[in-house]
N, C-alpha and C positions, 0 to 999 in steps of 0.2 A: 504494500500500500504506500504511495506519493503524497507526500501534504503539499497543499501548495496554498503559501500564503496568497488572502483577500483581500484585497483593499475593502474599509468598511463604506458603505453608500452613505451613511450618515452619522449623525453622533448625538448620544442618549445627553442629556443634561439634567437628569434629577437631580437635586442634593437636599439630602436631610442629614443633620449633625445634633449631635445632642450635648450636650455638655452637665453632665453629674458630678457631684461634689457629696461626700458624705453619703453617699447613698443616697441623695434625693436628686430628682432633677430639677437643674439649674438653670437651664435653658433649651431651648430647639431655634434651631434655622431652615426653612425651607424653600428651596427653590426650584424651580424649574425654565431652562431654557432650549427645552427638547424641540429639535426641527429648525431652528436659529444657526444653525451651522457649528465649524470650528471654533469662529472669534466669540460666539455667545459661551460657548464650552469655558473657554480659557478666560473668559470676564469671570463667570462664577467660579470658576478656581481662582481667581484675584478675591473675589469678594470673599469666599469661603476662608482662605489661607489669611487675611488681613480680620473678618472677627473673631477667629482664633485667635489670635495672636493678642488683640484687644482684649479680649476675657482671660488670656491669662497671664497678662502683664497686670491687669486690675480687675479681682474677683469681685471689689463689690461694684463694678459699671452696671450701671442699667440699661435694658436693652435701646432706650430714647437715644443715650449714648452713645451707644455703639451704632445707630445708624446713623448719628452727626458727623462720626468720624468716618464712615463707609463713602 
């Protein structure tokens, strides 16, 4: 048997993130940019990877916060 890599026709953009602390949840993020192509993909990986980064440089941000700085 041959594999023979596919190029993919399109690209999925779900994202759900959750962020727990203590056992409890502390937040969710959802998004979706499914059917927006590549460059929508790779914004919600910007957007995803920069409020990470914001929630845990400062645990107590509120979420108002974190979309001022987004």
């Amino acid at each position: 048997m041959t594999l023979a890599a596919q190029p993919a026709r399109g690209v999925s953009g779900d994202l759900y993130d959750f962020y727990v602390e203590g056992g409890r949840l502390r937040g969710l993020v959802v998004g979706d940019v499914s059917g927006h192509g590549i460059s929508a993909g790779l914004v919600m990986l910007m957007v995803q990877s920069i409020a990470a980064a914001l929630i845990r440089r400062d645990r107590k941000i509120s979420p108002s916060e974190v979309l001022v700085w987004l």
